[in-house]
DRENFI-137123 format. One record per residue: residue in three letters; x, y, z of N, C-alpha, C in turn. Coordinates in nm, 4 decimals. Last residue first. Example, Ala and Ser with C-alpha at 12.3 -4.5 7.8 and 13.67 -1.06 7.14 Angstrom:
2
rec resn: SER	n_east: 1.2850	n_north: -0.2250	n_up: 0.7080	ca_east: 1.3670	ca_north: -0.1060	ca_up: 0.7140	c_east: 1.2900	c_north: 0.0030	c_up: 0.7870
rec resn: ALA	n_east: 1.3190	n_north: -0.5690	n_up: 0.7800	ca_east: 1.2300	ca_north: -0.4500	ca_up: 0.7800	c_east: 1.3200	c_north: -0.3300	c_up: 0.7800
This chain:
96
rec resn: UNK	n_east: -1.4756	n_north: 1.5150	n_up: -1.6027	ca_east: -1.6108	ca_north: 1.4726	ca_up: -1.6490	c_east: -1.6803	c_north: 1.5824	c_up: -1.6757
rec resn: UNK	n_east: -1.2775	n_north: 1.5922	n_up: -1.4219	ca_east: -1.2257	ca_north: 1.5122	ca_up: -1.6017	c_east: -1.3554	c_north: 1.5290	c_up: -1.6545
rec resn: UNK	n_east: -1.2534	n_north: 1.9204	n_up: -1.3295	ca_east: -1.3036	ca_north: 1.7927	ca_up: -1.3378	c_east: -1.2794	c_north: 1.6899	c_up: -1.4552
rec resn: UNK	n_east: -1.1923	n_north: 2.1937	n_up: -1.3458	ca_east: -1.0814	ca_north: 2.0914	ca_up: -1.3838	c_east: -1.1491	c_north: 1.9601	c_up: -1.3475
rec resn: UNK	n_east: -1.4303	n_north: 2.3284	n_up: -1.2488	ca_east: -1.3588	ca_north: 2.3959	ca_up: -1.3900	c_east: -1.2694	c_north: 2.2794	c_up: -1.3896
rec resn: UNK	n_east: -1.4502	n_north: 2.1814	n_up: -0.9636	ca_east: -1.5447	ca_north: 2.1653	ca_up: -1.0936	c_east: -1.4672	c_north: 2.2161	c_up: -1.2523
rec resn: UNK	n_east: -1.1669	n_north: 2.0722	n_up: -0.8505	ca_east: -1.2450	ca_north: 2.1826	ca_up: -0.8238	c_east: -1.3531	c_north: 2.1594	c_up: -0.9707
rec resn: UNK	n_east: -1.1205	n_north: 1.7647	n_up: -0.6696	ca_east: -1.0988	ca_north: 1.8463	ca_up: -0.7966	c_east: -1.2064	c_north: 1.9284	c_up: -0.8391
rec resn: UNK	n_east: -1.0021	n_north: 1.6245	n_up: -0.4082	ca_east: -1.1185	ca_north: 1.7042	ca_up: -0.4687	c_east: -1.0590	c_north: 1.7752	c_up: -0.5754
rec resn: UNK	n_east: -0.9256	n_north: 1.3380	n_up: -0.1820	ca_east: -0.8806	ca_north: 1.4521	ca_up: -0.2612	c_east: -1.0201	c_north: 1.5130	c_up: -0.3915
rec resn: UNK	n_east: -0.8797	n_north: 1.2155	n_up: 0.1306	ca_east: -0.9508	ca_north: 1.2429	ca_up: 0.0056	c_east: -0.9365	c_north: 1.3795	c_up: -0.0428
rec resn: UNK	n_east: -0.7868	n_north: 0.9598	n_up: 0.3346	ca_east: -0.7224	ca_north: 1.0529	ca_up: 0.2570	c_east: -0.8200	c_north: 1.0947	c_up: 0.1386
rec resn: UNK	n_east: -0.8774	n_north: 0.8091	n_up: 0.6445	ca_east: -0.8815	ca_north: 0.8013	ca_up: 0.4913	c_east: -0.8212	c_north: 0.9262	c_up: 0.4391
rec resn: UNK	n_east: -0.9895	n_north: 0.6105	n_up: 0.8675	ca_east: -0.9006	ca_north: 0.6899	ca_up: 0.8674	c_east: -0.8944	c_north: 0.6785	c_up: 0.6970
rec resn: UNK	n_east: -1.2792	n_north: 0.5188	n_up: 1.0606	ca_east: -1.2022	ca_north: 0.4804	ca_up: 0.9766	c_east: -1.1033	c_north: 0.5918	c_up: 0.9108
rec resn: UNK	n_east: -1.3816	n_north: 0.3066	n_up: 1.2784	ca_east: -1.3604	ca_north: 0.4185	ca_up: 1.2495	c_east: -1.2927	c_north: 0.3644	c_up: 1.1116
rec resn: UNK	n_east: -1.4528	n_north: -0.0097	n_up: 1.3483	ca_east: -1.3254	ca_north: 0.0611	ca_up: 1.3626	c_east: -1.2918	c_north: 0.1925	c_up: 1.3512
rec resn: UNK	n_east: -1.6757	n_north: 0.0243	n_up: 1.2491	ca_east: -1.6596	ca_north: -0.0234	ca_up: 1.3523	c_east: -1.5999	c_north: 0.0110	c_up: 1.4469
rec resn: UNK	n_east: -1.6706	n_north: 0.2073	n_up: 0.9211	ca_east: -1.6855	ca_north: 0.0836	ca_up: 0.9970	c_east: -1.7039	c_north: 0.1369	c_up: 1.1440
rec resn: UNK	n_east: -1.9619	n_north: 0.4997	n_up: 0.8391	ca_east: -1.8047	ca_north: 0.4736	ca_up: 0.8639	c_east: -1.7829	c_north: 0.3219	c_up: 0.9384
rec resn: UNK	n_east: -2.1149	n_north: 0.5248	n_up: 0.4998	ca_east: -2.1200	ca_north: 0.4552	ca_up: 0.7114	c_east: -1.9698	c_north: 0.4547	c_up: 0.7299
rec resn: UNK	n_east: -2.2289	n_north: 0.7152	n_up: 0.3359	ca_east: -2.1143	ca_north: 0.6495	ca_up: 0.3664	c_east: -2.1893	c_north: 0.5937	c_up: 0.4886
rec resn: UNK	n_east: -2.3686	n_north: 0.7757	n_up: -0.0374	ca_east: -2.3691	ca_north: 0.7969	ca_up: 0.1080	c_east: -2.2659	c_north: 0.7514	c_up: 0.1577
rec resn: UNK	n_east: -2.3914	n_north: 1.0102	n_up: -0.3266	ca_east: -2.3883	ca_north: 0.8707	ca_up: -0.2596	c_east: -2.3766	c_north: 0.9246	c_up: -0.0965
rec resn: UNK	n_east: -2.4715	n_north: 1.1621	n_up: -0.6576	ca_east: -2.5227	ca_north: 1.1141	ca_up: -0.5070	c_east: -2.4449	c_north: 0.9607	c_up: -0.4729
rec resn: UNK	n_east: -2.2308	n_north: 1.3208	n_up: -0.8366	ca_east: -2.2708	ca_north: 1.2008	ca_up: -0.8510	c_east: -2.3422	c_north: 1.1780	c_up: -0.6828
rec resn: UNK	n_east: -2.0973	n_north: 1.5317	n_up: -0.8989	ca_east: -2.2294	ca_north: 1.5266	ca_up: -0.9037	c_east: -2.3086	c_north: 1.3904	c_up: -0.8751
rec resn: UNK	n_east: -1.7939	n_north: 1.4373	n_up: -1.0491	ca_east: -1.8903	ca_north: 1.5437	ca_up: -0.9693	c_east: -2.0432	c_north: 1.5013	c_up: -0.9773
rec resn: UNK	n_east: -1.7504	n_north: 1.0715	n_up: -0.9372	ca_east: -1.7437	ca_north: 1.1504	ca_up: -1.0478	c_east: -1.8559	c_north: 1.2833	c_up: -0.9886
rec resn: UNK	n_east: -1.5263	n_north: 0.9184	n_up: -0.7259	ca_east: -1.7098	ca_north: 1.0197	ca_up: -0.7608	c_east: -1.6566	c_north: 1.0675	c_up: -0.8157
rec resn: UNK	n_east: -1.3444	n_north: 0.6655	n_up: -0.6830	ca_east: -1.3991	ca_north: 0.7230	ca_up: -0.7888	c_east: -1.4669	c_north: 0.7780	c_up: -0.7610
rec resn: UNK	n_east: -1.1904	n_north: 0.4770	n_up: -0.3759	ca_east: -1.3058	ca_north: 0.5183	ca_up: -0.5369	c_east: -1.2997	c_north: 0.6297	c_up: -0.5276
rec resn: UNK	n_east: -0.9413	n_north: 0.1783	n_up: -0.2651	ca_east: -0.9434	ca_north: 0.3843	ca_up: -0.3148	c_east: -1.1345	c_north: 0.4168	c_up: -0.3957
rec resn: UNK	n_east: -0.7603	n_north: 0.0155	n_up: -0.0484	ca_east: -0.8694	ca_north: 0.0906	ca_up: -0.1118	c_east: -0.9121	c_north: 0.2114	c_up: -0.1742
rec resn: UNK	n_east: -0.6236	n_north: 0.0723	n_up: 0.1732	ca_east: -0.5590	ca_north: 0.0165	ca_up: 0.0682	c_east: -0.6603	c_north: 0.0474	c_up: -0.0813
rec resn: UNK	n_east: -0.8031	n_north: -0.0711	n_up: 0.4102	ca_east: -0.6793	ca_north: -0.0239	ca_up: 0.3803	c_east: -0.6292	c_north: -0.0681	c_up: 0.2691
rec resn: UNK	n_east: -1.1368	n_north: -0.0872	n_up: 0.2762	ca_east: -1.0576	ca_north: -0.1099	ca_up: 0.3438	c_east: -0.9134	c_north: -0.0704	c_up: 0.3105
rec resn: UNK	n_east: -1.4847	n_north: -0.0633	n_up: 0.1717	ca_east: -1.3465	ca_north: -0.0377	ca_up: 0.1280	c_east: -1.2363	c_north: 0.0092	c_up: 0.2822
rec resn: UNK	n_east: -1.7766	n_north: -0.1806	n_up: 0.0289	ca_east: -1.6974	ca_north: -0.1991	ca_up: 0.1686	c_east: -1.4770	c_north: -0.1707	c_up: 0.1057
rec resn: UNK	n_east: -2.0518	n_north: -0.0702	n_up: -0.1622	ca_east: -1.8850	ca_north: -0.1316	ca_up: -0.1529	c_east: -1.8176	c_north: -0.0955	c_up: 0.0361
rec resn: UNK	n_east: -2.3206	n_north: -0.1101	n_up: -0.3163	ca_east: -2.2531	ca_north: -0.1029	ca_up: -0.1828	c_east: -2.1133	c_north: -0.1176	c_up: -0.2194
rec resn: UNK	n_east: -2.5189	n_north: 0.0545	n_up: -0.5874	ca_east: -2.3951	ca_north: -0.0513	ca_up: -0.5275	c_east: -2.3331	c_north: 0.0071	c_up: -0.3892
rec resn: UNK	n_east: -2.6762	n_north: 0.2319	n_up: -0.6081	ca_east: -2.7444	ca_north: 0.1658	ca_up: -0.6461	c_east: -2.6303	c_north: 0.0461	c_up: -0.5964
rec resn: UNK	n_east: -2.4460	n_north: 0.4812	n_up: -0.6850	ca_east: -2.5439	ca_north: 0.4468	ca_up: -0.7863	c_east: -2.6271	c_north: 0.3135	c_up: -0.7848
rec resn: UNK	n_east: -2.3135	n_north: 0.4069	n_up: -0.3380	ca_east: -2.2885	ca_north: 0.4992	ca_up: -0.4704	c_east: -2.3911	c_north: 0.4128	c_up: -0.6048
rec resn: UNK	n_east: -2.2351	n_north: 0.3726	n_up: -0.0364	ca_east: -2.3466	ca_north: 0.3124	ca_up: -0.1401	c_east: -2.3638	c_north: 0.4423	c_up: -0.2296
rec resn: UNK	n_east: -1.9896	n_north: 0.2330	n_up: 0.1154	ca_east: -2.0130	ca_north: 0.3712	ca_up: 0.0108	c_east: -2.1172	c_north: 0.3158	c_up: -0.0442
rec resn: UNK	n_east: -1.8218	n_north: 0.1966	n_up: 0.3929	ca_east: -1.9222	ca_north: 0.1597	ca_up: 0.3788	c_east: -1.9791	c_north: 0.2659	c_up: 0.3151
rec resn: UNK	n_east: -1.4452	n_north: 0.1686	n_up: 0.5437	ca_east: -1.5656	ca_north: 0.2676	ca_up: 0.5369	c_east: -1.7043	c_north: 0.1821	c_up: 0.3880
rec resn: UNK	n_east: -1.2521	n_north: 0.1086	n_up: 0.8056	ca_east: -1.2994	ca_north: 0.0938	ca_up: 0.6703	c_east: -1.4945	c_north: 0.1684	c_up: 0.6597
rec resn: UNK	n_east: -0.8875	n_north: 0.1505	n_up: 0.9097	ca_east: -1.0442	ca_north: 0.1055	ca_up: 0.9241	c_east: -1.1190	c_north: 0.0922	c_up: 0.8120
rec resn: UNK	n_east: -0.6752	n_north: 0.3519	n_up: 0.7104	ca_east: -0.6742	ca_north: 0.2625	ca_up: 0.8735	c_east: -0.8613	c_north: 0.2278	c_up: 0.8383
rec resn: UNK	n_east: -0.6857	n_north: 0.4557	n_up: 0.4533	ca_east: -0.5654	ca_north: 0.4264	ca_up: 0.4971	c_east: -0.6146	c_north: 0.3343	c_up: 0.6375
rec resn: UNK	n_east: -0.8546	n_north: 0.4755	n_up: 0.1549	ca_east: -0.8617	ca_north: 0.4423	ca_up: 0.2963	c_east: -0.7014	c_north: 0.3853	c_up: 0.3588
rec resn: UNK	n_east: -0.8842	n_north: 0.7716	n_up: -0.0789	ca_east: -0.8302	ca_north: 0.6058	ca_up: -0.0184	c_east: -0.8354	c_north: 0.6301	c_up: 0.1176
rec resn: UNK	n_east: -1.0946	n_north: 0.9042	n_up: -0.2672	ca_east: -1.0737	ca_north: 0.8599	ca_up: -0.1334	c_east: -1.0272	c_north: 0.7358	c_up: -0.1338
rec resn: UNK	n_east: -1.1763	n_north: 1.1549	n_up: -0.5042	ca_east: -1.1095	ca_north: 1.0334	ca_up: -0.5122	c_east: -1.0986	c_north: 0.9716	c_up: -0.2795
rec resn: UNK	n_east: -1.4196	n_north: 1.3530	n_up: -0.7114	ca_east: -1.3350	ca_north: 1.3220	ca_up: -0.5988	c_east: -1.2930	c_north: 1.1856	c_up: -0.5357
rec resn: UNK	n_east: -1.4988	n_north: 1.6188	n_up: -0.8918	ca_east: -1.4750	ca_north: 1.4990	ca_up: -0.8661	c_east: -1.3405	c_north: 1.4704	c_up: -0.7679
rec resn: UNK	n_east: -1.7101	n_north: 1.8894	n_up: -0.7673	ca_east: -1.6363	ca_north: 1.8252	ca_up: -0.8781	c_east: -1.5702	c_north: 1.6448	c_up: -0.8471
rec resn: UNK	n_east: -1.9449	n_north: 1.8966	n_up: -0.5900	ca_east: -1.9419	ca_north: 1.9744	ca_up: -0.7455	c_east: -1.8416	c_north: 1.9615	c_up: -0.8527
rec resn: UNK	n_east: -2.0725	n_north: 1.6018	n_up: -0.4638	ca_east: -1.9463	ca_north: 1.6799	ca_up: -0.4637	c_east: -1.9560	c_north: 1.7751	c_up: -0.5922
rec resn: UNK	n_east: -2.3453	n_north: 1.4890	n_up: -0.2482	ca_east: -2.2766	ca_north: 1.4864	ca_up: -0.3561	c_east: -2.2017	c_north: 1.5797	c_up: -0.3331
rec resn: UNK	n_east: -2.5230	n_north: 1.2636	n_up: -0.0534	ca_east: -2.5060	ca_north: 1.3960	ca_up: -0.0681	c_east: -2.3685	c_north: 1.3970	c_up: -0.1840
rec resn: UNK	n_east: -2.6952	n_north: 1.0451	n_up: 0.1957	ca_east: -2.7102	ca_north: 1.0727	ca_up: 0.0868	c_east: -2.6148	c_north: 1.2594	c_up: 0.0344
rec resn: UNK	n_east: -2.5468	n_north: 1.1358	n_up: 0.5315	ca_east: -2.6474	ca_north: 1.0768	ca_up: 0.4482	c_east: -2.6304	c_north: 1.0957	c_up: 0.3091
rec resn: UNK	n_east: -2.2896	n_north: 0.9331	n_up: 0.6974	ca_east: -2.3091	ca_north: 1.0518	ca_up: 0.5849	c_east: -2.3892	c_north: 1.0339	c_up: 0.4937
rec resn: UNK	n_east: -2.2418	n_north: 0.8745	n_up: 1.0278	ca_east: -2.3134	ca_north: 0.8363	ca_up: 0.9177	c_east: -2.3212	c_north: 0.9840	c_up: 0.8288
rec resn: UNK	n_east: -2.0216	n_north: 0.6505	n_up: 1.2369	ca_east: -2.0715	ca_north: 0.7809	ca_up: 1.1778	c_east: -2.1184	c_north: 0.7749	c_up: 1.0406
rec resn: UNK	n_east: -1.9190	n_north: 0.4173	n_up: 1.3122	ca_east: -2.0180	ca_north: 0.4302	ca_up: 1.2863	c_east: -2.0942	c_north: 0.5342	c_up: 1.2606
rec resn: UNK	n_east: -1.5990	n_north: 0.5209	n_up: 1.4675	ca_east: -1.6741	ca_north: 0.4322	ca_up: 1.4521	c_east: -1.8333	c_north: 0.4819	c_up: 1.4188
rec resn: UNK	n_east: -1.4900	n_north: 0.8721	n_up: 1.3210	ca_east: -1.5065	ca_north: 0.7628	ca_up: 1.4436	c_east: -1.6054	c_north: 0.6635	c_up: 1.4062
rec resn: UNK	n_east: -1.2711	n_north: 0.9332	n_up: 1.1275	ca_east: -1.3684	ca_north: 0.9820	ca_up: 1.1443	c_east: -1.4323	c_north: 0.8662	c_up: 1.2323
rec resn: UNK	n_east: -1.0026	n_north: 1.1756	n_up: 0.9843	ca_east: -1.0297	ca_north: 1.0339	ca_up: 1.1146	c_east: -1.1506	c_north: 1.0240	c_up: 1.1803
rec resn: UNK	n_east: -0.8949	n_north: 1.2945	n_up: 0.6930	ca_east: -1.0059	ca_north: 1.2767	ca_up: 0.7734	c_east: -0.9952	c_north: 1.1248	c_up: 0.8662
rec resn: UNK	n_east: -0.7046	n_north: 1.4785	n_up: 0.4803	ca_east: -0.7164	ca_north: 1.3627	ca_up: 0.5718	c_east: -0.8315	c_north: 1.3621	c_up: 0.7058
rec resn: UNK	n_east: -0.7337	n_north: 1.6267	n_up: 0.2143	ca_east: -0.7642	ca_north: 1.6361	ca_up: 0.3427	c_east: -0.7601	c_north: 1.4856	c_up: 0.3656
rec resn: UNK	n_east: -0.7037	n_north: 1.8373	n_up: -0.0661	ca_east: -0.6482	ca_north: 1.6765	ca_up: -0.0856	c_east: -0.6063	c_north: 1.7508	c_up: 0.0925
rec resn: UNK	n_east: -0.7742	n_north: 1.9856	n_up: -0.3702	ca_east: -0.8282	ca_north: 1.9997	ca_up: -0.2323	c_east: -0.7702	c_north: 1.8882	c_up: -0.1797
rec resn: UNK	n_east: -0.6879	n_north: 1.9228	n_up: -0.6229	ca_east: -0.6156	ca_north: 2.0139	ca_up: -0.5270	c_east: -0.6518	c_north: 2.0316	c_up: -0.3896
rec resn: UNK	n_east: -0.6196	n_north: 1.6895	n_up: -0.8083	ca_east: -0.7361	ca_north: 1.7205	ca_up: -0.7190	c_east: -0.6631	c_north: 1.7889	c_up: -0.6430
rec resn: UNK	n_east: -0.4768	n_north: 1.6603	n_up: -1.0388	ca_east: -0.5708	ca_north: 1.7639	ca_up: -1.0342	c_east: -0.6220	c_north: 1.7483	c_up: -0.9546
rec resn: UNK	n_east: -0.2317	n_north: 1.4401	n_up: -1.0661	ca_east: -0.3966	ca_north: 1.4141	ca_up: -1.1285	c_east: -0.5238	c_north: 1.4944	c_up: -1.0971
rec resn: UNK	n_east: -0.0636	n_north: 1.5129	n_up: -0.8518	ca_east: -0.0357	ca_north: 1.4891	ca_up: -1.0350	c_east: -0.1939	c_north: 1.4563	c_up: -1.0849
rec resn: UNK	n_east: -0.2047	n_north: 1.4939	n_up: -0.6318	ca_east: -0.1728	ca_north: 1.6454	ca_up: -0.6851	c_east: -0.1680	c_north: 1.6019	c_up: -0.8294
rec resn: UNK	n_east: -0.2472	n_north: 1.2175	n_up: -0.6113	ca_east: -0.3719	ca_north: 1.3190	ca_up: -0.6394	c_east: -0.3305	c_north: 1.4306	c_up: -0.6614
rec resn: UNK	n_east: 0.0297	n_north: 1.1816	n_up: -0.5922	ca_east: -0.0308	ca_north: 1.1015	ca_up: -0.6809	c_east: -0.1716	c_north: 1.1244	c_up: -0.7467
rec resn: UNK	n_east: 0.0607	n_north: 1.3059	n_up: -0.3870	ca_east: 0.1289	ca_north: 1.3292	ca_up: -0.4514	c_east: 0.0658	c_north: 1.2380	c_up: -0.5494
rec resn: UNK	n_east: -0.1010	n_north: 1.1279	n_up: -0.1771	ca_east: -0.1314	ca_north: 1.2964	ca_up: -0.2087	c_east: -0.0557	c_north: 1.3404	c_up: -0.3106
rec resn: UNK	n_east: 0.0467	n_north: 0.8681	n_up: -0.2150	ca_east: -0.1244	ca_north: 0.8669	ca_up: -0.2111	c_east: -0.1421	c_north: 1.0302	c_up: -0.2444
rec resn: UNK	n_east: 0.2818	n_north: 0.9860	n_up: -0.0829	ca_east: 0.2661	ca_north: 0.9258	ca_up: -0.2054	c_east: 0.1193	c_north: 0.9115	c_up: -0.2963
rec resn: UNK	n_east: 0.2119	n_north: 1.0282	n_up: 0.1643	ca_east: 0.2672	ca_north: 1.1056	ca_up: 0.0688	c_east: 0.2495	c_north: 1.0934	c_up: -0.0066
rec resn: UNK	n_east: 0.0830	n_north: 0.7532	n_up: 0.2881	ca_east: 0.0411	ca_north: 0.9137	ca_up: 0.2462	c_east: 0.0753	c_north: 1.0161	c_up: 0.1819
rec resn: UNK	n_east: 0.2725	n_north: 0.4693	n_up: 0.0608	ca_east: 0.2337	ca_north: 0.5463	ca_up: 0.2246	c_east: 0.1346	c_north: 0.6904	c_up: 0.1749
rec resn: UNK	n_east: 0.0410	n_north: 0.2294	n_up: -0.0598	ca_east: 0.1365	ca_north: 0.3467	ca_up: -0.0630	c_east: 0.1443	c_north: 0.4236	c_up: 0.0394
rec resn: UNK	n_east: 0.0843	n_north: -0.1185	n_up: 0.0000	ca_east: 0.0000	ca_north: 0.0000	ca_up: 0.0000	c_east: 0.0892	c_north: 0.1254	c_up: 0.0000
C-alpha cells in the first residue's frame, strides 16, 4: 500500500487540489449527498461503507473510489472508524 505522501502526490499529479485527511469515528453516518467536482478517497486505517449508484462497496486499507462530480452517494463509517485521505478536484478541472 502506498504510504500518504505518495497517495497525495499522486492526487496532486492528477488535479485534485483539495487533498484532506479525515479520522472519522466508529459508525458515523453521511447521508445521501454529492461533490461539485470529482473526488477520489483512499482508505488508509479502518474501513468505510459507500453506497454509490445503487452498489454497496466496503473499502478497506488500501482501497481507493472514484465520484465523479455530481454524482449522489452515502457512507457509514466501519466499527473501527475509519481513517482516509480524500482529494477534490475543483469543478472547472473535473475530467467529467
Amino acid at each position: 500500500m502506498e504510504n500518504k505522501d505518495a497517495i497525495k502526490q499522486r492526487m496532486l499529479q492528477n488535479g485534485y487540489s483539495i487533498i484532506n485527511e479525515y479520522n472519522d469515528p466508529p459508525n458515523e453516518v453521511f447521508p445521501d449527498h454529492d461533490h461539485p467536482g470529482d473526488q477520489l478517497l483512499v482508505v488508509i486505517k479502518g474501513s468505510i461503507e459507500i453506497v454509490m449508484d445503487g452498489k454497496t462497496s466496503i473499502l478497506r486499507p488500501g482501497d481507493e473510489i472514484f465520484f465523479p462530480a455530481k454524482m449522489m452517494h452515502s457512507a457509514k463509517i466501519g466499527s473501527q472508524g475509519c481513517f482516509y485521505i480524500d482529494g477534490e478536484c475543483p469543478l472547472e478541472k473535473s475530467k467529467i
